[in-house]
N, C-alpha and C positions, 0 to 999 in steps of 0.2 A: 224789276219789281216782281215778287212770286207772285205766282196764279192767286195765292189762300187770299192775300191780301187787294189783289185786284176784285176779288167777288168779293171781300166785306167795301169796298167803297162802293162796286155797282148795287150792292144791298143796302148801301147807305142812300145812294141817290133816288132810287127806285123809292124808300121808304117817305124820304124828303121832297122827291118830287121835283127836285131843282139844284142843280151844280152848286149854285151858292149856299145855299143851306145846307149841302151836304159838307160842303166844302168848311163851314164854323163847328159841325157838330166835329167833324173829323180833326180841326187846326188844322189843315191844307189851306192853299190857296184854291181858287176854282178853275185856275188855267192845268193847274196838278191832277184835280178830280177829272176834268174834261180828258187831260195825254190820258191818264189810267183807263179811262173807259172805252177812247178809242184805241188805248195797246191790248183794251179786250178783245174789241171788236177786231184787232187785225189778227189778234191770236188764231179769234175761232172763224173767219170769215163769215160772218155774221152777224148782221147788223141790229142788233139791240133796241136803241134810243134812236126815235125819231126828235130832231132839238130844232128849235124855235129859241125867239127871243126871250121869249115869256117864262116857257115851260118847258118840258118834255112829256115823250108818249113813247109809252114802250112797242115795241112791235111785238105781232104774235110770237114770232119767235123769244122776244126780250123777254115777256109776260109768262114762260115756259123756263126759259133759262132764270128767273128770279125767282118762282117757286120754289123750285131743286136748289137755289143757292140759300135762298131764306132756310130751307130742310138741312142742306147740310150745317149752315152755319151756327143752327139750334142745337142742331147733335153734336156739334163738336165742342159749344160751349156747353152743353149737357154733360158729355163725358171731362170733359176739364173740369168743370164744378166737382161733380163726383168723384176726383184721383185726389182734387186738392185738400177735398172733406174728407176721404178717407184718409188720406197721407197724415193727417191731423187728428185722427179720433186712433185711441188705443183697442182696433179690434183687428179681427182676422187672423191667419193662420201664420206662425212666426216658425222657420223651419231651421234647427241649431243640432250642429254637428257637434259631438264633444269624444277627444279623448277617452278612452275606458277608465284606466286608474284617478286622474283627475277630473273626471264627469264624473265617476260614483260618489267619489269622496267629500268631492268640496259642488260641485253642483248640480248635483239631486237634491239634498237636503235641502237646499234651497227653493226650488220650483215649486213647491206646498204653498209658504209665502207669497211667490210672484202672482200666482195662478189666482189666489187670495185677493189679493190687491188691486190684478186688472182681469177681471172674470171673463171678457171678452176677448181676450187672447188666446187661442186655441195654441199648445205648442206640439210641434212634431219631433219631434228627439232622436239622432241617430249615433251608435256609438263605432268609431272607428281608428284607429290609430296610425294607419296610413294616411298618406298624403289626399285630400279630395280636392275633386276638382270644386269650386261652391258656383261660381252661373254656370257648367253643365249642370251641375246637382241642384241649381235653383236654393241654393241653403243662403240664409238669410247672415246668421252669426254662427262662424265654429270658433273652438278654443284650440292652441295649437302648442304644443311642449318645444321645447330643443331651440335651434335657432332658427332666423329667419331669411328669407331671400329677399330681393329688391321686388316688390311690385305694384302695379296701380292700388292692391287694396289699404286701409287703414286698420294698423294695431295696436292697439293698446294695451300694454305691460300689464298684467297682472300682478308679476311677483317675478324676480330670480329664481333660476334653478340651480337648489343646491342636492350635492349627493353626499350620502350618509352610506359608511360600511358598516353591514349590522353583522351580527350571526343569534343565534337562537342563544336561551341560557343552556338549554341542554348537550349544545355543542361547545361551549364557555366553560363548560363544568369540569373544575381540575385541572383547569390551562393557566397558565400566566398570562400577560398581555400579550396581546399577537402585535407585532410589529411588523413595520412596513416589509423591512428586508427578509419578512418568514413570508410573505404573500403565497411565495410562489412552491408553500409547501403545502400550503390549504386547497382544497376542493372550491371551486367557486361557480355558481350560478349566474351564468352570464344572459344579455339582452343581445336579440339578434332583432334588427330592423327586417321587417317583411320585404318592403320594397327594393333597399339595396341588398339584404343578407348580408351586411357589413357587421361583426358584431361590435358592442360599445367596448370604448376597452377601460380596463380599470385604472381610475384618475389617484394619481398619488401628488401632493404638494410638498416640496421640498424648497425651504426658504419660499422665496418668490416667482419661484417656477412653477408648474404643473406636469409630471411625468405620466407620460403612459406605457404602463406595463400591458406584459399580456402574460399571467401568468399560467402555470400547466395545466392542472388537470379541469375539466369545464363538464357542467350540465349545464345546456344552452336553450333558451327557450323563447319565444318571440311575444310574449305576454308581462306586462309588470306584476301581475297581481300572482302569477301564478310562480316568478322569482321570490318575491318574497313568502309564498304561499309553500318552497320547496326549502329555502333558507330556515322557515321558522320549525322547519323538521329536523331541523339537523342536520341537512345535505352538505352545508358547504357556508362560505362568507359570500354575501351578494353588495355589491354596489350600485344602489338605486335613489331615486329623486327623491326627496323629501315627502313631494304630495301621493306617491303609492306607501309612504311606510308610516306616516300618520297612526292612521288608525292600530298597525299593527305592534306598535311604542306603547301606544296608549294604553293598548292589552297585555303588554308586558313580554309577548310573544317572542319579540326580536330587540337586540340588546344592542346600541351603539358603538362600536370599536376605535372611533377614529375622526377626529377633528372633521369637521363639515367642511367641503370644498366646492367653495361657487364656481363654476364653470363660464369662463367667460364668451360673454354674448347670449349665452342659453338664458331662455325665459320663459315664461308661461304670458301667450299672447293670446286676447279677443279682438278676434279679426273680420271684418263685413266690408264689404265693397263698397268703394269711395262716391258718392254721391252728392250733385248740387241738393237735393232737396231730402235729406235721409229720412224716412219711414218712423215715423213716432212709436211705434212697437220696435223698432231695433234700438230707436235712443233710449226707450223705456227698461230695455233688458239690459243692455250694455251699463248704462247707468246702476240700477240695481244690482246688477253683479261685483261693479268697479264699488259699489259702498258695502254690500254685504261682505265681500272679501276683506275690504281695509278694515272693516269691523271686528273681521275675526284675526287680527294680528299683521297678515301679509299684505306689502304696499311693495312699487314697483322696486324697492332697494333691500327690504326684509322680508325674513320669512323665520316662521319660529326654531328652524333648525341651527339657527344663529347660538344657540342656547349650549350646543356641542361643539364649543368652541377649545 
């Protein structure tokens, strides 16, 4: 029997004043409350309860060791009350790691809304596109591109990632189509992961395969934004995820070349650490995000790049 629970029955007794009553408030028997207070008393060699037929009497020592336990056992139902009412109220500080190209794009806009809606939630926002650790970094929810590895946390699909080959209109101008098998006479903008330096290499689908080229000449940069930011200059053809070339579609900047190709297993995942009791400000953002996203088109099977089909 743990100590916690041997001092809530000697705190029951004491308060009762008698085994058997302690023993009904508790659902014990009283031969039960009686072992528990003598495996107290051989814990600390020290003897407690002076017992009689009738009654008990605590000893001075008993009368000292029931103070400190009635103290602890208020505090500690004090701090339990208070984790379980906060755990339960939408306030405090919610700390969310996002991706840079898919934080700016698809959720910034958003957090005007959230912040709107639950005033109490303070958010801390960090943007990073390497891998973070989230309990060293104490991050609450990050959003994570590419694919996934096996582990204790929980993810939830946002959307497939799909890649679009775009090139500017002003590198389009006075070309025929570019085809697959010219790739590798084009200049191309490539992504190079910080952490491995592994660069991505360019996805070609043929029938129901997926090939990867790597083709010649390369300006390589380990940014999304700033791929397609060199792309819509004219530099070269870049092959990047739907959600960095949004916006730059929508401006007219960069021109699609080339059927959309999902990438299998790649997603866009919001991921927070698997918990019995989870944090009402994580459900409340996790939630919000998972409907404002399906609202604007992308569900965990579409995404509007579907459209360059």
């Amino acid at each position: 029997m743990d100590k916690l629970n041997l001092l809530r029955i000697f705190a029951t007794v004491v308060n009762q004043r008698s085994f058997v009553n302690a023993a009904s408030v508790l659902g014990l028997s009283p031969s039960a409350v009686s072992k528990a207070i003598t495996r107290l008393e051989d814990d600390l060699q020290i003897q407690l309860i002076f017992r009689t037929t009738r009654s008990i009497t605590l000893t001075t020592a008993g009368n000292d060791y029931a103070n400190h336990a009635r103290t602890l056992l208020r505090d500690l139902d004090d701090c339990e009350n208070r984790l379980q009412e906060e755990n339960q109220l939408a306030h405090g500080t919610l700390r969310i790691n996002l991706p840079v190209s898919y934080g700016r794009q698809y959720i910034l806009p958003l957090l005007t809304d959230f912040c709107a809606e639950y005033p109490n939630i303070n958010l801390n926002v960090s943007f990073e596109d390497s891998y973070v650790d989230m309990i060293e970094h104490s991050i609450d929810v990050t959003i994570r591109s590419g694919t996934l590895e096996d582990s204790s946390l929980v993810a939830r699909q946002l959307s497939p990632m799909d890649f679009l080959i775009c090139a500017s209109p002003d590198y389009l101008e006075n070309k025929r189509a570019i085809l697959p098998n010219e790739y590798d006479k084009h200049a191309w903008i490539r992504f190079r992961f910080r952490q491995s330096g592994r660069l991505n290499p360019i996805m070609v689908k043929k029938g129901n395969r997926i090939l990867y080229t790597d083709p010649g000449r390369d300006f390589i940069v380990d940014d999304g934004e700033a791929s397609a930011s060199l792309c819509a200059a004219g530099m070269g053809l870049a092959q990047l995820p739907h959600f960095t070339l949004r916006s730059w579609l929508d401006d007219g900047k960069l021109c699609v070349i080339a059927p959309y190709l999902r990438a299998p297993k790649f997603g866009v995942w919001m991921i927070y650490a698997k918990r019995d009791y989870l944090p009402v400000k994580i459900r409340l953002f996790t939630d919000f995000i998972e409907t404002r996203i399906s609202a604007g088109g992308e569900t965990p099977r579409h995404t509007w790049a579907e459209q360059y089909s």
